[in-house]
N, CA, C and O atoms as CSV, one atom per row, in Angstrom:
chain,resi,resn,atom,element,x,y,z
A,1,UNK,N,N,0.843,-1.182,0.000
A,1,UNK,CA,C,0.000,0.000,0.000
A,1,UNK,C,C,0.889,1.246,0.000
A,1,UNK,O,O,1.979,1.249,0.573
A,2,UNK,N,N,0.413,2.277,-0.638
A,2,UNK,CA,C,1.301,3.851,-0.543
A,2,UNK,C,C,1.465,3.984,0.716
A,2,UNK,O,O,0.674,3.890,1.654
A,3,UNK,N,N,2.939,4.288,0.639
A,3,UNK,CA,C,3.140,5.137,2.425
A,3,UNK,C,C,2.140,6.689,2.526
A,3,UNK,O,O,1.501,7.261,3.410
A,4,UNK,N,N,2.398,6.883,1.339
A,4,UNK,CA,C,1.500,8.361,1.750
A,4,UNK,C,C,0.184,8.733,0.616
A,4,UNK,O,O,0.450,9.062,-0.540
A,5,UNK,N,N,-1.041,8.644,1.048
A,5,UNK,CA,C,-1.753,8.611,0.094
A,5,UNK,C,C,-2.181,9.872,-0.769
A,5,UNK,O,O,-2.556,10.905,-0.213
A,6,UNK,N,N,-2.114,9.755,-2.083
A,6,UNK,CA,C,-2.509,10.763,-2.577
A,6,UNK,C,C,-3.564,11.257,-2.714
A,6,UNK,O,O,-4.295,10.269,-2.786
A,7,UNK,N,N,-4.684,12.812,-2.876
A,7,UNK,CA,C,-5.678,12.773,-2.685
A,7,UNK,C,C,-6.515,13.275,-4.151
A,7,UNK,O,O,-6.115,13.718,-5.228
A,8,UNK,N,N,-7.631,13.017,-3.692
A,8,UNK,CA,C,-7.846,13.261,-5.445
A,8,UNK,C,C,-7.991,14.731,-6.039
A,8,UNK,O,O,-8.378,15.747,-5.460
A,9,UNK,N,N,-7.569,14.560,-7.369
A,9,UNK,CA,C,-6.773,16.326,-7.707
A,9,UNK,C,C,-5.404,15.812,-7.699
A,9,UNK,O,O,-4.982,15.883,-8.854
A,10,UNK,N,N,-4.805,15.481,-7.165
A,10,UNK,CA,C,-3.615,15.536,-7.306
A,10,UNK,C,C,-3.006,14.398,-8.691
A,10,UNK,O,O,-3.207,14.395,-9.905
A,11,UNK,N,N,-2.278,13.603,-7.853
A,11,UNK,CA,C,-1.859,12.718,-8.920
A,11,UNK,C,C,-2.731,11.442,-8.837
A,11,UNK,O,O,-3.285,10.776,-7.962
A,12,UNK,N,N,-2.558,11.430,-10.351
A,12,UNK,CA,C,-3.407,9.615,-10.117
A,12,UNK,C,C,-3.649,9.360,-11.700
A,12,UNK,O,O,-3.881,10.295,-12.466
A,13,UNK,N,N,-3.575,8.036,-12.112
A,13,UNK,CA,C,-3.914,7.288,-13.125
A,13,UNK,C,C,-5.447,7.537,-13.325
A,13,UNK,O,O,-6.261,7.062,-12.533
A,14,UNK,N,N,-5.935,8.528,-14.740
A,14,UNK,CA,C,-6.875,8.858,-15.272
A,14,UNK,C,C,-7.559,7.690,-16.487
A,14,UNK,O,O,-6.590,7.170,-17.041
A,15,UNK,N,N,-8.553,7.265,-16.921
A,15,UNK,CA,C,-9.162,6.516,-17.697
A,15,UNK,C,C,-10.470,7.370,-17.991
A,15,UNK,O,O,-11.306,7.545,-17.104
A,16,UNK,N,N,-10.640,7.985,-19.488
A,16,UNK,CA,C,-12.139,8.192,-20.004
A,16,UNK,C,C,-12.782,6.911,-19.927
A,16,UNK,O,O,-12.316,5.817,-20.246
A,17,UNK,N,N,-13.875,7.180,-19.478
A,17,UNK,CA,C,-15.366,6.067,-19.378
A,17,UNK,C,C,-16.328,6.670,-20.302
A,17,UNK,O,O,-17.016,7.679,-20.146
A,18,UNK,N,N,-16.237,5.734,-21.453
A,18,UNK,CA,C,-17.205,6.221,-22.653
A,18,UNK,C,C,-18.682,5.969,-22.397
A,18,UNK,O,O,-19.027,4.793,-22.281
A,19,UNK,N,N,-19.405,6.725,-22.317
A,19,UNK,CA,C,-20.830,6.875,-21.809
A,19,UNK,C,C,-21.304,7.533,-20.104
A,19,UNK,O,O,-20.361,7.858,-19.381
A,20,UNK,N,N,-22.099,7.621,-19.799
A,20,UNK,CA,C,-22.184,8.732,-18.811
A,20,UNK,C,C,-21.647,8.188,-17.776
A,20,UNK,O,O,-21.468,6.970,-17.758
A,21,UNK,N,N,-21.326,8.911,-16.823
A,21,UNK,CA,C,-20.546,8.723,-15.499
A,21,UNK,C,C,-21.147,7.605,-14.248
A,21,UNK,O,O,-20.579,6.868,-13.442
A,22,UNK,N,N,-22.721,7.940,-14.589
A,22,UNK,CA,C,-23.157,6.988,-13.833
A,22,UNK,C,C,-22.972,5.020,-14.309
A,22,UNK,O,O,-23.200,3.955,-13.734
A,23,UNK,N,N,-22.616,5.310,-15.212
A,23,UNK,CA,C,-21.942,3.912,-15.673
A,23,UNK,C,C,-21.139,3.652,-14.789
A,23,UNK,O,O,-21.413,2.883,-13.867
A,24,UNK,N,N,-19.919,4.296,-14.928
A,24,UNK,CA,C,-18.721,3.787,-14.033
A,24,UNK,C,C,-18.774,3.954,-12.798
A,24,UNK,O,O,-17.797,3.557,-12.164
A,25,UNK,N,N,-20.005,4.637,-11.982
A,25,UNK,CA,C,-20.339,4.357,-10.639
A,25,UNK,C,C,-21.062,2.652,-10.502
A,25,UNK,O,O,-20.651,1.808,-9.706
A,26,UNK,N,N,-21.859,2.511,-11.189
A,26,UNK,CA,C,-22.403,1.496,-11.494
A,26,UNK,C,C,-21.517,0.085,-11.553
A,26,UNK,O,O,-21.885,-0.987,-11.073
A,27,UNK,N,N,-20.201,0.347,-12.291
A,27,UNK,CA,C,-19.619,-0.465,-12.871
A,27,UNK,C,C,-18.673,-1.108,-10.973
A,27,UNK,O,O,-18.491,-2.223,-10.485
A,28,UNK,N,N,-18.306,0.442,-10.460
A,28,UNK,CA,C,-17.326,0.145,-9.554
A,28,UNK,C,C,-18.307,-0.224,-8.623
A,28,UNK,O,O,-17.957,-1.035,-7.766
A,29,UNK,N,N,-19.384,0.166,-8.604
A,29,UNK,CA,C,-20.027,-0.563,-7.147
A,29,UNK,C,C,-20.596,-2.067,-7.485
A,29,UNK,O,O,-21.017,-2.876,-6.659
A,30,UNK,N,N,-20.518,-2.211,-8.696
A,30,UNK,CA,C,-21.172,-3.401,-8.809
A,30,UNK,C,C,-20.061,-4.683,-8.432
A,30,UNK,O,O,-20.364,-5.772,-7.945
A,31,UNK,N,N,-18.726,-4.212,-8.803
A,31,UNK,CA,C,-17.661,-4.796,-8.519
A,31,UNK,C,C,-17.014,-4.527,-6.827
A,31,UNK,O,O,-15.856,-4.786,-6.496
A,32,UNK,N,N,-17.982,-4.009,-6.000
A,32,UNK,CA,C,-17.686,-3.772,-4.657
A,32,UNK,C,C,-15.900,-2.626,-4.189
A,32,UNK,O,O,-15.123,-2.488,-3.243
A,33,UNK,N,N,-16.096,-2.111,-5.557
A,33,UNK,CA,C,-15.302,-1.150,-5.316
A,33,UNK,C,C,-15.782,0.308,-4.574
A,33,UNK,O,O,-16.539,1.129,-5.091
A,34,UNK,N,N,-15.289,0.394,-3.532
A,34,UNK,CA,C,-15.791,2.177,-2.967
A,34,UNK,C,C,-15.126,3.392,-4.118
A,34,UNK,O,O,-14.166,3.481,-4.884
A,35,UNK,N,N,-16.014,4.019,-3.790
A,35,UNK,CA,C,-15.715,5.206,-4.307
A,35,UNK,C,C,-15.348,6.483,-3.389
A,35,UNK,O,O,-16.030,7.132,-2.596
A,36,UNK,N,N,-14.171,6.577,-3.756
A,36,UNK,CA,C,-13.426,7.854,-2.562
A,36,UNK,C,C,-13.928,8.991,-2.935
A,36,UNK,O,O,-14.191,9.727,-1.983
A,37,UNK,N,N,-14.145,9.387,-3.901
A,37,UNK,CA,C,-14.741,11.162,-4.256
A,37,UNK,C,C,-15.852,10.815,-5.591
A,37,UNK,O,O,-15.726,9.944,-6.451
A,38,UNK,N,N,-16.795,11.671,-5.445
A,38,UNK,CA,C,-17.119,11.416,-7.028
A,38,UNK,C,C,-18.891,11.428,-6.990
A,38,UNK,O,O,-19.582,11.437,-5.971
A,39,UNK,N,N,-19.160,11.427,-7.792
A,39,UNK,CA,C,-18.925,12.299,-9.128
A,39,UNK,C,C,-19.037,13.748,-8.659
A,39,UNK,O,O,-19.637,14.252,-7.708
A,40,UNK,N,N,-18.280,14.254,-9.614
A,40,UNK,CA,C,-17.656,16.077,-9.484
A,40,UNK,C,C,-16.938,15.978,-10.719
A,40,UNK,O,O,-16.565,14.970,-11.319
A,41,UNK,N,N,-16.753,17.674,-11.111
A,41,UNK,CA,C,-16.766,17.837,-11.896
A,41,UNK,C,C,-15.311,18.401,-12.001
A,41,UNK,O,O,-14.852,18.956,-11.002
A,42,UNK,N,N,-14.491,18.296,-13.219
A,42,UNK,CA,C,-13.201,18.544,-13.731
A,42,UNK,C,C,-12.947,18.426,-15.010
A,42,UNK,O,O,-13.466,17.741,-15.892
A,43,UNK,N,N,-11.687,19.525,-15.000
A,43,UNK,CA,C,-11.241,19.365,-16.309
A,43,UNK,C,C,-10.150,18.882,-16.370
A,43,UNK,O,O,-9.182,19.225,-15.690
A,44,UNK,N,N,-10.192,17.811,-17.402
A,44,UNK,CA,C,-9.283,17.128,-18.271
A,44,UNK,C,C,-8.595,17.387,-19.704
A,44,UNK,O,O,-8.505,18.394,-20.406
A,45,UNK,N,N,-8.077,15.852,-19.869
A,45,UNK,CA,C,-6.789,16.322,-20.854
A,45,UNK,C,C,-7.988,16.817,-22.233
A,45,UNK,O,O,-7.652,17.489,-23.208
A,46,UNK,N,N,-9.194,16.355,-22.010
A,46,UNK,CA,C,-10.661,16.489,-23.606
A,46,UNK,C,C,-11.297,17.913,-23.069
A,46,UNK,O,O,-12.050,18.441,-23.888
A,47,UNK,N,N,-11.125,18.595,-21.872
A,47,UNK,CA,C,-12.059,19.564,-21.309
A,47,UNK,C,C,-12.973,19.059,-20.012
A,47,UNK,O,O,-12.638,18.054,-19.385
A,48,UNK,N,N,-13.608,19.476,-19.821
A,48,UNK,CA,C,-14.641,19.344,-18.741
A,48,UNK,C,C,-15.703,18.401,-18.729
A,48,UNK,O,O,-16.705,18.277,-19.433
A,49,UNK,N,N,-15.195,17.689,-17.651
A,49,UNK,CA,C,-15.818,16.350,-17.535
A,49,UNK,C,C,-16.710,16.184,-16.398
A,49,UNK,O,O,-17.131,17.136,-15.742
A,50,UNK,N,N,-17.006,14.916,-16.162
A,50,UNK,CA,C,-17.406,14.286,-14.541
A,50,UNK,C,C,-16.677,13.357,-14.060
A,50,UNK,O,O,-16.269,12.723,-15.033
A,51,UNK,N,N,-16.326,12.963,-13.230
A,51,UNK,CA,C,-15.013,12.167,-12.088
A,51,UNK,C,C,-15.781,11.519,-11.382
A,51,UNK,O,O,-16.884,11.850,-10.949
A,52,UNK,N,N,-14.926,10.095,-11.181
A,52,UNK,CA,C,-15.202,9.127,-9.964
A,52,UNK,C,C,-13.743,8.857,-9.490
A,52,UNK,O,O,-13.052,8.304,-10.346
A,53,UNK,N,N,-13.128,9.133,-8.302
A,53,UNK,CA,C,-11.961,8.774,-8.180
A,53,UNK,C,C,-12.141,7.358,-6.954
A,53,UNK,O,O,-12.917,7.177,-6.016
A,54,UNK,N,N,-11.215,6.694,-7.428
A,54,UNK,CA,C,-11.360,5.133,-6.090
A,54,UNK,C,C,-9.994,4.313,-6.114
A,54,UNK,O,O,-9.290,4.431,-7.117
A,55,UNK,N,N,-9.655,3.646,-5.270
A,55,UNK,CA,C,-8.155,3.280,-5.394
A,55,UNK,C,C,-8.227,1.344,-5.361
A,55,UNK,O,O,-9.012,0.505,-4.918
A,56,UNK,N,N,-6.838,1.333,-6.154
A,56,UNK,CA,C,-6.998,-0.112,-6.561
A,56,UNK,C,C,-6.197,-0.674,-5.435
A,56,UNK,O,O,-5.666,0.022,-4.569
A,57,UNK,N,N,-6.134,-2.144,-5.506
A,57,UNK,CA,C,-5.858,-3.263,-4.326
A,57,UNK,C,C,-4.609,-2.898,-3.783
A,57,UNK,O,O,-4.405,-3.398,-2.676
A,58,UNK,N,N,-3.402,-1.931,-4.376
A,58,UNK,CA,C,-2.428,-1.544,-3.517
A,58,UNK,C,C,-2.407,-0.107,-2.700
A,58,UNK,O,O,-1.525,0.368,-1.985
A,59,UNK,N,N,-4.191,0.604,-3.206
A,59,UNK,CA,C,-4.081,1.897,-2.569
A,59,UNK,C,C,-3.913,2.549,-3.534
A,59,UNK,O,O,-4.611,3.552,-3.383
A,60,UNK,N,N,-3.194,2.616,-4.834
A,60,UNK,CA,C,-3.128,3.728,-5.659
A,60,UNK,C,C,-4.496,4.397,-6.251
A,60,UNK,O,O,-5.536,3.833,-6.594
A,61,UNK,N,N,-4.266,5.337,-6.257
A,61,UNK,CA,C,-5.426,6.565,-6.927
A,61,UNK,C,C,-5.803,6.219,-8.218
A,61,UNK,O,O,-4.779,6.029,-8.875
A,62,UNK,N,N,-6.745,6.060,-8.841
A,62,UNK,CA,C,-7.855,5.933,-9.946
A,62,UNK,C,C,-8.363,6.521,-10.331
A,62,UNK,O,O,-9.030,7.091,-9.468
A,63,UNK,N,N,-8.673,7.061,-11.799
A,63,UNK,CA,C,-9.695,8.068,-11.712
A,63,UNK,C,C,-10.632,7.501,-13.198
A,63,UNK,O,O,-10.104,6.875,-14.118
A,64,UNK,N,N,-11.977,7.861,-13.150
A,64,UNK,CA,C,-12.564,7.442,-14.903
A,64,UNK,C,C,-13.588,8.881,-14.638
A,64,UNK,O,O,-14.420,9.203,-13.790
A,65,UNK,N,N,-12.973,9.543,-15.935
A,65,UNK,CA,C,-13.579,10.751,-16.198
A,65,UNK,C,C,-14.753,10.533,-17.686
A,65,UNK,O,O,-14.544,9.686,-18.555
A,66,UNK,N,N,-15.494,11.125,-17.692
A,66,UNK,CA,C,-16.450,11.473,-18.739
A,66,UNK,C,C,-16.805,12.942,-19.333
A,66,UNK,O,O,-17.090,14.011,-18.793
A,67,UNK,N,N,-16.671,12.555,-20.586
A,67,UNK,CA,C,-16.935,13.791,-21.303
A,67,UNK,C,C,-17.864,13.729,-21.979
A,67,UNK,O,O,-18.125,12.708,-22.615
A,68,UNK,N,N,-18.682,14.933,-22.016
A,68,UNK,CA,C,-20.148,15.063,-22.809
A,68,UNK,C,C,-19.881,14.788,-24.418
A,68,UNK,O,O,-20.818,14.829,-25.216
C-alpha cells in the first residue's frame, strides 16, 4: 500500500469512461469497489468532464472521467 496517500486532484492514473458517469459508478459498485470522491466535476486532458476517483488493491489513486 502507498506510504503516503494521494488525494484526489492531485496525482493519479486517469481513464475516459465512454458513456455517462453513472456507468462507471455502477460499474465500480457493482464490482464492490468504494468510491473515494465522485462524481464532481473537472477538467481534463478532452475539457470538462465528470469524475469518480477510487483506489486499486495496492491503494493507488484511480480516476474514470467522462466527457459530454
Amino acid at each position: 500500500m502507498a506510504r503516503v496517500r494521494i488525494t484526489p486532484g492531485n496525482s493519479d492514473l486517469c481513464f475516459v469512461w465512454d458513456g455517462p458517469i453513472d456507468g462507471a459508478v455502477e460499474h465500480l459498485r457493482s464490482h464492490s469497489v468504494a468510491i473515494e470522491l465522485g462524481p464532481v466535476q473537472r477538467t481534463g486532458a478532452h475539457g470538462d468532464g465528470t469524475s469518480v476517483y477510487f483506489r486499486d488493491p495496492d491503494g493507488s489513486l484511480l480516476e474514470f472521467i467522462s466527457y459530454p
